[in-house]
N, C-alpha and C positions, 0 to 999 in steps of 0.2 A: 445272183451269182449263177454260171454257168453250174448244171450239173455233171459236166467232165470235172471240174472245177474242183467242186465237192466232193466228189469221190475220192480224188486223187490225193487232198486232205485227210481224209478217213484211212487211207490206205498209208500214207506216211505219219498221219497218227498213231498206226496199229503195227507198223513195221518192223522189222526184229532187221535188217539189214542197212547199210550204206544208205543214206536218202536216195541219193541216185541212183542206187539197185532197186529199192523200192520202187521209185516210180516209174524207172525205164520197165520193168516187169507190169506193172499195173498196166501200165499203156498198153502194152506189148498184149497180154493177155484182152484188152480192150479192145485193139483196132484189129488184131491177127496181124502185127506188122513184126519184121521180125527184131529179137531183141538186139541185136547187133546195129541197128538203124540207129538204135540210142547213143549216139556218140557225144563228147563234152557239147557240141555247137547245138544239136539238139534240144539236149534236157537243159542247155540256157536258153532258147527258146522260150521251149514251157513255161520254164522257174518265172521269167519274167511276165506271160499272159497269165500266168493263172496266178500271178502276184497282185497285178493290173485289176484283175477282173475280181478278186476278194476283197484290195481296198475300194470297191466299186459301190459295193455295198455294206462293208463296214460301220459300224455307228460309230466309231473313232479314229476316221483314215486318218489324219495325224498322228494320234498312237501308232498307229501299224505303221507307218513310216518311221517314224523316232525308232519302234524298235526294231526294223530291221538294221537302221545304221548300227543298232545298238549292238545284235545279232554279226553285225560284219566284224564289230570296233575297228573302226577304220585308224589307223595308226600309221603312218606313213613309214617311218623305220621298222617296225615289225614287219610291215608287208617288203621291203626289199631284201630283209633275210630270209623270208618265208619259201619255202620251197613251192607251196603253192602256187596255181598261179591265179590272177587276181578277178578270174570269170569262179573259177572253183570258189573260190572266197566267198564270190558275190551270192552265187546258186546255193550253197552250204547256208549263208546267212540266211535266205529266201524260205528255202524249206525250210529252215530251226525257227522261222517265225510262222510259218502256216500252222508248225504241230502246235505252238502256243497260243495259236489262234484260239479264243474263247467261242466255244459250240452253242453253250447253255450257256443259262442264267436263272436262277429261283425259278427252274423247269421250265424255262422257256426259250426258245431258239433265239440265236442271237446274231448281228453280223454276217446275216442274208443266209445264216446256212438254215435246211429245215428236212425234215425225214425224205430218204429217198425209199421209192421199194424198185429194187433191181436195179 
C-alpha cells in the first residue's frame, strides 16, 4: 500500500471533522494544493484509489469488499428518498470502511499498513 494511502487512513482515523474535511485538509496540507480544489468529483477520486490500493493488500479483500457494501447498505428505496446523493453515499461508505480498517493485530501490522516516520 501506497504510503499517501496510509497516511490519509491515519488522518481519518484521528479525525474530529466530516470525513471529507478530514481528508481534503490532509491533502491539502500534503500537496500545498489549495483546499478549495477539493470538490465532491475530487475526494471521489481519491475515496476510490485509495480504496483500490488498500484492498490491494488487504489479507481479506473480500471482507473489505462485503463491508463497504455493508458501510453503503445499499437499499434502493432508501437511496431515492435520501437527499444524498448516491457518489456522497458511495465516498461516505469508503472512508467509514478505511477508519475500520484493522491496522494491528497481537502487535503486529496488518493489511499492508506498517510504521511510517514523516
Amino acid at each position: 500500500m501506497d504510503n499517501s494511502t496510509i497516511r490519509t487512513i491515519y488522518a481519518l482515523k484521528s479525525g474530529d471533522k466530516s470525513f471529507d474535511e478530514v481528508v481534503a485538509e490532509h491533502w491539502s496540507s500534503r500537496t500545498g494544493t489549495p483546499i478549495e480544489y477539493y470538490d465532491e468529483r475530487t475526494l471521489m477520486h481519491l475515496a476510490q484509489g485509495l480504496f483500490l490500493d488498500y484492498i490491494s493488500t488487504a489479507d481479506n479483500p473480500r471482507y473489505e469488499v462485503w463491508n463497504l457494501f455493508e458501510n453503503m447498505r445499499f437499499d434502493y428505496r432508501r437511496f431515492c428518498k435520501s437527499e444524498e446523493s448516491f457518489d456522497k453515499r458511495v465516498r461516505d461508505a469508503i472512508w467509514t470502511s478505511l477508519v475500520f480498517a484493522d491496522v494491528m493485530n497481537k502487535g503486529e501490522f496488518v493489511n499492508g499498513f506498517r510504521e511510517l516516520n514523516n
